[in-house]
KEZA-117681 format. One record per atom (N, C-alpha, C, O): x, y, z; residue in three letters. Coordinates in steps of 0.001 Angstrom, whole numbers, padded with zeros to 6 digits, always signed. Layout:
N
XYZALA
...
// end
This chain:
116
+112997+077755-053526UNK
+112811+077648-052092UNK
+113086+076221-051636UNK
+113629+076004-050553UNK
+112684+075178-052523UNK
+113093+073752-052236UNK
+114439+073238-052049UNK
+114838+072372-051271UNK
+115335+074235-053278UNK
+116113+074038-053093UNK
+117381+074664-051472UNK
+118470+074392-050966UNK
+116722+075193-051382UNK
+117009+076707-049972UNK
+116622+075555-049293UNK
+117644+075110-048769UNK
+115539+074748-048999UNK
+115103+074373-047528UNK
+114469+075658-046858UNK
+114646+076241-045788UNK
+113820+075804-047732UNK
+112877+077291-046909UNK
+111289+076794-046969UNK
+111008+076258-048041UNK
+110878+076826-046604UNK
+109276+076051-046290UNK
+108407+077021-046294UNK
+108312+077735-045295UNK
+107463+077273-047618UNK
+106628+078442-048030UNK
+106062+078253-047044UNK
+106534+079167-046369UNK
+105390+077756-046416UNK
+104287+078022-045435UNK
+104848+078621-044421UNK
+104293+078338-043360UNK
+105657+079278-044337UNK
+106384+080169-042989UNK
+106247+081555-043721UNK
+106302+082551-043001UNK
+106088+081712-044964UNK
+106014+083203-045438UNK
+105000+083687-044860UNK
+103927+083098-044995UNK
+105088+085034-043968UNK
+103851+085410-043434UNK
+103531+086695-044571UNK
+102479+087230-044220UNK
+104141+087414-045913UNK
+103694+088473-046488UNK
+104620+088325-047856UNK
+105657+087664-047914UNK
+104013+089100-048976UNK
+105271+088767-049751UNK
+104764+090490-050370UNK
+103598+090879-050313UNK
+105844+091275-050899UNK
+105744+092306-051011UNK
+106702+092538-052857UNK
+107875+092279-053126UNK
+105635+093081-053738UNK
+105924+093132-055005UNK
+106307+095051-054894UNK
+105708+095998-054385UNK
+107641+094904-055689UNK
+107740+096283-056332UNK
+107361+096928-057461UNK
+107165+098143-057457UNK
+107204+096100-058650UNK
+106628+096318-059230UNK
+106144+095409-060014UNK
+106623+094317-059707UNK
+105266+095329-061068UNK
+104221+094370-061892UNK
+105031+093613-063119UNK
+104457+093373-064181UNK
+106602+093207-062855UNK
+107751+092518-064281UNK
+106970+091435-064063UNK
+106346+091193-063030UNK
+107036+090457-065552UNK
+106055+089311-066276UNK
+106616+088118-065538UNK
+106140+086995-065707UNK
+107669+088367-064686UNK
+108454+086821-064195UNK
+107964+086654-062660UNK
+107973+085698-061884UNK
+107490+088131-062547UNK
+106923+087914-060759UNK
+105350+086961-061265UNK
+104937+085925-060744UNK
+104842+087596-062210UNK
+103554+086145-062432UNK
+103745+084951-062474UNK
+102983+084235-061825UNK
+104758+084385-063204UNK
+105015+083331-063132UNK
+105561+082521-061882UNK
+105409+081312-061705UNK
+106475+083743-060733UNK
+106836+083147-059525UNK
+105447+083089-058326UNK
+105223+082336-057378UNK
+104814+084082-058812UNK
+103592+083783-058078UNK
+102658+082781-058314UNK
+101762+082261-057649UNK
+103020+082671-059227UNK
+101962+081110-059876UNK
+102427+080044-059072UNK
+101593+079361-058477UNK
+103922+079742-058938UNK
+104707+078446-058475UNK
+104271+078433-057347UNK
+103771+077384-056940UNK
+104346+080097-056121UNK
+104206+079870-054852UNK
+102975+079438-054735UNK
+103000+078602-053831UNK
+101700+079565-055230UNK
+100136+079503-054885UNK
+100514+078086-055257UNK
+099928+077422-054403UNK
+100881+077611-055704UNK
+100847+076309-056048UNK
+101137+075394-054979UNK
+100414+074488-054566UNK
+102821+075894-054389UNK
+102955+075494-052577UNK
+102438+075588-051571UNK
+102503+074782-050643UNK
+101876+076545-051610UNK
+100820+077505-050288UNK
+099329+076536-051059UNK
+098375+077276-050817UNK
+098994+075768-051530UNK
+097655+074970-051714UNK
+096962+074628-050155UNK
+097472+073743-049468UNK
+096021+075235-049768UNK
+095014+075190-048716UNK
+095510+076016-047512UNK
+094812+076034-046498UNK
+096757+076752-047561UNK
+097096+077902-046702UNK
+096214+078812-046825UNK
+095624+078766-047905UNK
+095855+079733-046032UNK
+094983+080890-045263UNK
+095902+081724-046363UNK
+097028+081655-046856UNK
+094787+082505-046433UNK
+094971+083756-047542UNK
+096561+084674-046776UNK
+096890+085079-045661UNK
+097114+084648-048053UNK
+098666+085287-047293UNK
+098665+086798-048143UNK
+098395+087061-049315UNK
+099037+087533-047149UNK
+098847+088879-047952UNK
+100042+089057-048844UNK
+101097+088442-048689UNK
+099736+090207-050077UNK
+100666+090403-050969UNK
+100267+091883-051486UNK
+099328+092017-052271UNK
+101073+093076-050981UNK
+101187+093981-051068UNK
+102012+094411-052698UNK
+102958+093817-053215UNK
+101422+095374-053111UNK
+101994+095938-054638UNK
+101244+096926-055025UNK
+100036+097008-054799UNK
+101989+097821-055698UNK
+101528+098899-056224UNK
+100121+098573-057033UNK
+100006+097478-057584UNK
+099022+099576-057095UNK
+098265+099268-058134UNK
+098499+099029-059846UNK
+097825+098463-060705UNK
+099851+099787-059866UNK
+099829+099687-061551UNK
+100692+098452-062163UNK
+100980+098145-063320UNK
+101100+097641-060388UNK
+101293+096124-061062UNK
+100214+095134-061873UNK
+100134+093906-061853UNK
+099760+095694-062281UNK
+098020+094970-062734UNK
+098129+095210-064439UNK
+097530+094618-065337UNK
+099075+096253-064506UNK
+099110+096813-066276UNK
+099685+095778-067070UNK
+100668+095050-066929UNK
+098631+095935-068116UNK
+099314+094986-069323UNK
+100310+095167-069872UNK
+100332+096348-070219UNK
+101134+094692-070149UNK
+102657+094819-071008UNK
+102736+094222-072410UNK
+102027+093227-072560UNK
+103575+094685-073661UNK
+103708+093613-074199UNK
+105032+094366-074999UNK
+105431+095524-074874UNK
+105521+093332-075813UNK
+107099+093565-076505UNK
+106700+094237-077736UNK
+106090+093546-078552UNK
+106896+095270-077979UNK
+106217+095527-080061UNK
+108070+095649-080700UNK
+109113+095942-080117UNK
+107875+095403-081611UNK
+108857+095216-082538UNK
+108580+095577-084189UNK
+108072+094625-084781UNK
+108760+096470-084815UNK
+108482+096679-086547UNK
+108447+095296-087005UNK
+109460+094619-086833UNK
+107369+094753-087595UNK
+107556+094187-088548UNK
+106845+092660-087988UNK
+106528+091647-088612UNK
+106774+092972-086709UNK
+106857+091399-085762UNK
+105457+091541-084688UNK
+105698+092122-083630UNK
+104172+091099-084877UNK
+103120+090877-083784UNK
+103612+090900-082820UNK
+104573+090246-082416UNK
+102847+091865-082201UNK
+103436+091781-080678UNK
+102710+091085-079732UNK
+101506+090847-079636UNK
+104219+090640-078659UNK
+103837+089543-077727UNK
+103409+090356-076766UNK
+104143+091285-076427UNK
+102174+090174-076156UNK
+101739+090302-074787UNK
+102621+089180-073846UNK
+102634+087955-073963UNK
+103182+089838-073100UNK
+103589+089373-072011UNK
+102534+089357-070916UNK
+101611+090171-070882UNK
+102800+087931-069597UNK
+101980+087788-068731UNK
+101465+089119-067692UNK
+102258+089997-067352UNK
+100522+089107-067412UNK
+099918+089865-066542UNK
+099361+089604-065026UNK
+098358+088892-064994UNK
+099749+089968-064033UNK
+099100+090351-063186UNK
+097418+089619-063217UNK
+096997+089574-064373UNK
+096693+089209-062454UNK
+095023+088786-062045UNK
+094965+088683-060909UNK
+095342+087837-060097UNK
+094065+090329-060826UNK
+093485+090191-059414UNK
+092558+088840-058812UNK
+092608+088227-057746UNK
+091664+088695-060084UNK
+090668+087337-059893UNK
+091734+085947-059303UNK
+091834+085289-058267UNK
+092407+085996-060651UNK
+093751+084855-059873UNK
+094126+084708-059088UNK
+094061+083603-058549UNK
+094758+085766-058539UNK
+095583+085826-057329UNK
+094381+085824-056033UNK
+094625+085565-054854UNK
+093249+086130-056522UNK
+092413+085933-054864UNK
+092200+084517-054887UNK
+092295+084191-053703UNK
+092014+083704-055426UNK
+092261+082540-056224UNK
+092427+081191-055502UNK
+091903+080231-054937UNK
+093727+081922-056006UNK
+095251+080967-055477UNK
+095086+081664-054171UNK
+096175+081354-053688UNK
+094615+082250-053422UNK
+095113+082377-051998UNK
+095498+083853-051258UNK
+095337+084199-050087UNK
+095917+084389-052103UNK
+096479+085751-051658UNK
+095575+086913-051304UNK
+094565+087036-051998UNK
+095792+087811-050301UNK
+095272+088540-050003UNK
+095767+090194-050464UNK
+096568+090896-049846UNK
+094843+090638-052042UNK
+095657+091892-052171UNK
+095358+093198-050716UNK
+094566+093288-049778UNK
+096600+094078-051302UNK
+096762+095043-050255UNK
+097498+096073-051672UNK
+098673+096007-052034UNK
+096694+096743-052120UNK
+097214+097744-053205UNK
+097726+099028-052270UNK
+096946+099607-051514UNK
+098700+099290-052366UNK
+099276+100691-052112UNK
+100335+101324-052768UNK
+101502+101002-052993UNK
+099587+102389-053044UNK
+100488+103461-053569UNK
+101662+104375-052543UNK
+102644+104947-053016UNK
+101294+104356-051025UNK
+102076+105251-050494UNK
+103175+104841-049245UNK
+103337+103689-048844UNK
+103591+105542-048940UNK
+104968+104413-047569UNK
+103887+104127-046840UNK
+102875+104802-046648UNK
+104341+102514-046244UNK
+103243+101894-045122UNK
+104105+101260-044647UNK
+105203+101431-045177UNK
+104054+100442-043683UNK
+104869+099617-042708UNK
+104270+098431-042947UNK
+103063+098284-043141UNK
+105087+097587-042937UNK
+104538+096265-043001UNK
+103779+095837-041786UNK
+104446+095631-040773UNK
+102338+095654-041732UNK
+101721+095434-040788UNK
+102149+096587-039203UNK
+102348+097798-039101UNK
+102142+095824-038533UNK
+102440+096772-037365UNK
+103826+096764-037266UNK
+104159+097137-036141UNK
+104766+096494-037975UNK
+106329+096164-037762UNK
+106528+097667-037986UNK
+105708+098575-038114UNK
+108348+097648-037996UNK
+108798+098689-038368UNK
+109237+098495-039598UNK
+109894+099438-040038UNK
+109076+097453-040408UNK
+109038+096981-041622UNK
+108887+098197-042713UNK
+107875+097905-043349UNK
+109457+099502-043257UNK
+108820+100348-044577UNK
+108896+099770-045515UNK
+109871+099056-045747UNK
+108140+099872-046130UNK
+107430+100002-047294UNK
+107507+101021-048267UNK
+106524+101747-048416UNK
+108312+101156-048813UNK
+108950+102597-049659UNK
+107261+103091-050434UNK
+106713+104192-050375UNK
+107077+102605-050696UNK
+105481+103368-051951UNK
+106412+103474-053338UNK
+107559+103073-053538UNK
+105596+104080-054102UNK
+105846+104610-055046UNK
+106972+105728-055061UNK
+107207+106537-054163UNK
+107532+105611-056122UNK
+108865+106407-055976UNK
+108810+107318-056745UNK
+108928+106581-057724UNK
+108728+108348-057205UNK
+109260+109279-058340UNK
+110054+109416-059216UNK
+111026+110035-058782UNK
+110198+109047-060689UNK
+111257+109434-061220UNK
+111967+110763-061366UNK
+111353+111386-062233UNK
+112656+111249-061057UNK
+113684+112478-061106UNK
+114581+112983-061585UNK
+114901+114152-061374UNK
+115367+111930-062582UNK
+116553+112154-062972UNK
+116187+111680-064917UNK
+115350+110874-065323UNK
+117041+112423-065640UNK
+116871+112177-066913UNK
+117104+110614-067445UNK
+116629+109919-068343UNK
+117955+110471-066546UNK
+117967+107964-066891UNK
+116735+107813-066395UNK
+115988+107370-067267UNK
+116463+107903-065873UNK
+115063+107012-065084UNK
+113954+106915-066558UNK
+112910+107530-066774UNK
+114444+106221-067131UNK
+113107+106401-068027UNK
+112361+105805-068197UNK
+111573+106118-069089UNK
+112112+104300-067268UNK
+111273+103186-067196UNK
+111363+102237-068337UNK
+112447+101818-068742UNK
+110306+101926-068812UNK
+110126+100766-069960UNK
+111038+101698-071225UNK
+111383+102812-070833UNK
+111339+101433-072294UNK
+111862+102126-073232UNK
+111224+100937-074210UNK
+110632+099922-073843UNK
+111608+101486-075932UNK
+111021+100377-076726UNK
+112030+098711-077237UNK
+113234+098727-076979UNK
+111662+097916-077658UNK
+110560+097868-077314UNK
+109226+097472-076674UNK
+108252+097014-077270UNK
+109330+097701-075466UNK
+108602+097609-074145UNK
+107343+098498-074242UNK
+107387+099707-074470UNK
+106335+097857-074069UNK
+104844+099033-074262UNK
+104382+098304-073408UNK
+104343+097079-073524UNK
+103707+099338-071822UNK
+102789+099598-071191UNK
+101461+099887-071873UNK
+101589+100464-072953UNK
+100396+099658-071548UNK
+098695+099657-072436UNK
+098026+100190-071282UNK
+096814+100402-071314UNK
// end
């Protein structure tokens, strides 16, 4: 964003699709910018909160970062868990929800990727 010339403190919402280990870490950086900003909301599914980790034969597996609700109220943010289409605030902003998988690709995490 520094490099953008975009000035976190103008974000009025930030909206997660789902719970990948690199959105923790980008959320870490922003709470870090937003230091003494008013709680900014951050909308995401509930099952962004699930633990992840890499398993591999032969090799301890790495837990990858997680999601903290405690954290994230924390640092600033205001959760807003939803599972279903909502509008962003009063906008006409959607909010898709949760999606369904339907099709035989859709197969989400595969190995080796483990949800807990």
């Amino acid at each position: 964003m520094e490099r953008l010339g975009c000035d976190p403190k103008q974000i009025e919402a930030v909206v997660l699709s789902h719970g990948n280990w690199d959105y923790v870490t980008g959320l870490d950086g922003l709470s870090r910018a937003l230091r003494g900003s008013q709680k900014l909301p951050l909308i995401l599914h509930p099952d962004a909160f699930t633990k992840r980790r890499i398993s591999v034969r032969g090799i301890t597996p790495f837990e990858l970062p997680t999601l903290s609700k405690v954290a994230l109220r924390e640092a600033g943010f205001e959760l807003i868990e939803e599972r279903a289409p909502s509008t962003l605030f009063d906008s006409p902003v959607l909010i898709t929800g949760e999606i369904d998988r339907t099709y035989p690709f859709e197969t989400g995490m595969s190995s080796p990727h483990e949800a807990w």
